[in-house]
N, C-alpha and C positions, 0 to 999 in steps of 0.2 A: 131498635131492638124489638124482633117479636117476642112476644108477655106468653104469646099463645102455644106453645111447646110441648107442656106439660099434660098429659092426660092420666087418667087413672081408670079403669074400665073394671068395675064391681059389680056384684049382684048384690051387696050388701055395703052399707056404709064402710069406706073404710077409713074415717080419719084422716084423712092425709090432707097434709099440705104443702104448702109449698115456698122451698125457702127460696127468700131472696137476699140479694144482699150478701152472698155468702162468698164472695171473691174478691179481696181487697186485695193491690196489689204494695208491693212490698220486696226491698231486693235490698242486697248489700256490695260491696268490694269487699273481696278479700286478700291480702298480700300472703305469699306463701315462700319458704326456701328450699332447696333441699342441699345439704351440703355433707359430702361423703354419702353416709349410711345416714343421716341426720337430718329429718321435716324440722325447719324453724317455722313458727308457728303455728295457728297462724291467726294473723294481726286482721284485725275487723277495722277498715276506711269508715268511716260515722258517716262523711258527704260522700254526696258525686264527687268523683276524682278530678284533677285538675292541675298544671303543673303548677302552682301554688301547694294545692294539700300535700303532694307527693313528695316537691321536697320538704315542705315541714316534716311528712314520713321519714323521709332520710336526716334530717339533720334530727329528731329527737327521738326517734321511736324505733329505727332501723339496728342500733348499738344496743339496744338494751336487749333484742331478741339475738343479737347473737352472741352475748354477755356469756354463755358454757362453751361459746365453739374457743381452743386454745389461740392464744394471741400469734401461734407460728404461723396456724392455718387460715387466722384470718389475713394476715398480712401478704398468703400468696394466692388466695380464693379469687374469682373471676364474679363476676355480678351480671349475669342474664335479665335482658330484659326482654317484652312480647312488644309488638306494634301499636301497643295503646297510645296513643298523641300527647298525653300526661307525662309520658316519660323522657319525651326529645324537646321540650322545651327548653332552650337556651341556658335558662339557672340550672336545671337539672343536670345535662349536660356538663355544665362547667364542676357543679358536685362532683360529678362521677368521677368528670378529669382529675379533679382534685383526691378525691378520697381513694380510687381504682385507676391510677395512673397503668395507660394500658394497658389492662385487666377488666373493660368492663365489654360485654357485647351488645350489640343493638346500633339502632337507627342511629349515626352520627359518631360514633364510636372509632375506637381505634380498631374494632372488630365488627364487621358488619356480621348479622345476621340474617340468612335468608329469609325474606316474607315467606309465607306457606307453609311452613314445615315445621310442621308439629309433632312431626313423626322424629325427631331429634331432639326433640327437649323435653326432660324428661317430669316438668311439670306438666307438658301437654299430654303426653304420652301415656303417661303413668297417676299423676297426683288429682289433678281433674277431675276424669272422670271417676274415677275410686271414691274420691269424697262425694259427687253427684249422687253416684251410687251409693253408699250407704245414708246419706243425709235425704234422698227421695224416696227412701223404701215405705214412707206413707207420709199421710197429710203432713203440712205444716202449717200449723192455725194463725202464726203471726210472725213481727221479725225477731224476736225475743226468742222465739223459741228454733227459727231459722239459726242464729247465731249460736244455742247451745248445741244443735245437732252438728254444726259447724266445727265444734271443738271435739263433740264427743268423737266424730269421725275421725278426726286428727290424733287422738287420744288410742284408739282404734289402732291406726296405721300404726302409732309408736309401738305399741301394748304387742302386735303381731309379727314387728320389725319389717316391715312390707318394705321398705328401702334400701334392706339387704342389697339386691343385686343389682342395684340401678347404674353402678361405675360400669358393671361388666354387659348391661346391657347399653347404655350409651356407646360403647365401643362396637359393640356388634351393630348398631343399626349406623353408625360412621361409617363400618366397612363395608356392609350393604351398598351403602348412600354414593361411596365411591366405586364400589362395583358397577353399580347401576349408573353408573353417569349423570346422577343427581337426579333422577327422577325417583318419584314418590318408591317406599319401598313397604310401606304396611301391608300390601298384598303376600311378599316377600317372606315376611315372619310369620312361625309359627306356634 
């Protein structure tokens, strides 16, 4: 690492010095849903993910956040997953079977989901970078306060209803997607 970077060019003392030490790093997982018009949660993972942690996620922690959605809608709701390795582990897999018989999408699934394409899901699409953006609009001094910006973002999106239109644009970027012969279509939208 060069030490030597810093310069200060005065005609006059100016005090200054020089911090160091000032970038620790620091990260979390976050589990997110979004279901109809409805962000569930969202759930702060404490470790590195692993399919061990995950499905503990599923078997204790996954029901309680959807604890307001109505028992119709959970029993015909589908369960998305992204390509994280955590989630195709064999116990997890047999969870899903078991609790989303037929209804879950992802790697090994009765529904595969395209690798790549983020431009159809509407966590990737939409929830992501939304909470990015507002949780990076300045510093974050630690994970503590990483994880309160986390909520307050989410709190945000509820407060704004920013998930209004998310069924009717899922539909539009589907029919894009078949338009397009399954090539990327984010250029597409405007």
């Amino acid at each position: 690492m060069n030490m030597h970077n810093l310069h200060v060019w005065s005609d006059v003392n100016p005090h200054a010095t020089r911090p160091i030490s000032f970038q620790h790093r620091f990260s979390v997982n976050v589990w997110a849903g979004i279901i109809d018009n409805n962000l569930i949660g969202p759930y702060i993972m404490e470790d590195r993910i692993n399919g061990a942690r995950y499905l503990n996620f599923l078997d204790n922690r996954l029901h309680i956040l959807l604890e307001d959605i109505p028992l119709h809608t959970r029993r015909q709701m589908w369960y998305q997953l992204n390509g994280a390795p955590a989630h195709f582990t064999r116990p997890v897999c047999q969870w899903l079977h078991q609790h989303f018989p037929a209804r879950w999408i992802g790697r090994g699934g009765p529904v595969s989901w395209p690798p790549r394409s983020p431009d159809l899901t509407p966590l990737d699409f939409f929830l992501w970078g939304c909470m990015k953006e507002m949780v990076n609009n300045s510093v974050i001094e630690n994970r503590d306060h990483l994880v309160r910006r986390i909520h307050e973002a989410a709190a945000h999106i509820r407060q704004r209803k920013l998930c209004d239109n998310l069924k009717h644009e899922v539909l539009v970027r589907a029919e894009l997607c078949l338009c397009n012969r399954g090539a990327h279509i984010e250029h597409l939208l405007q």
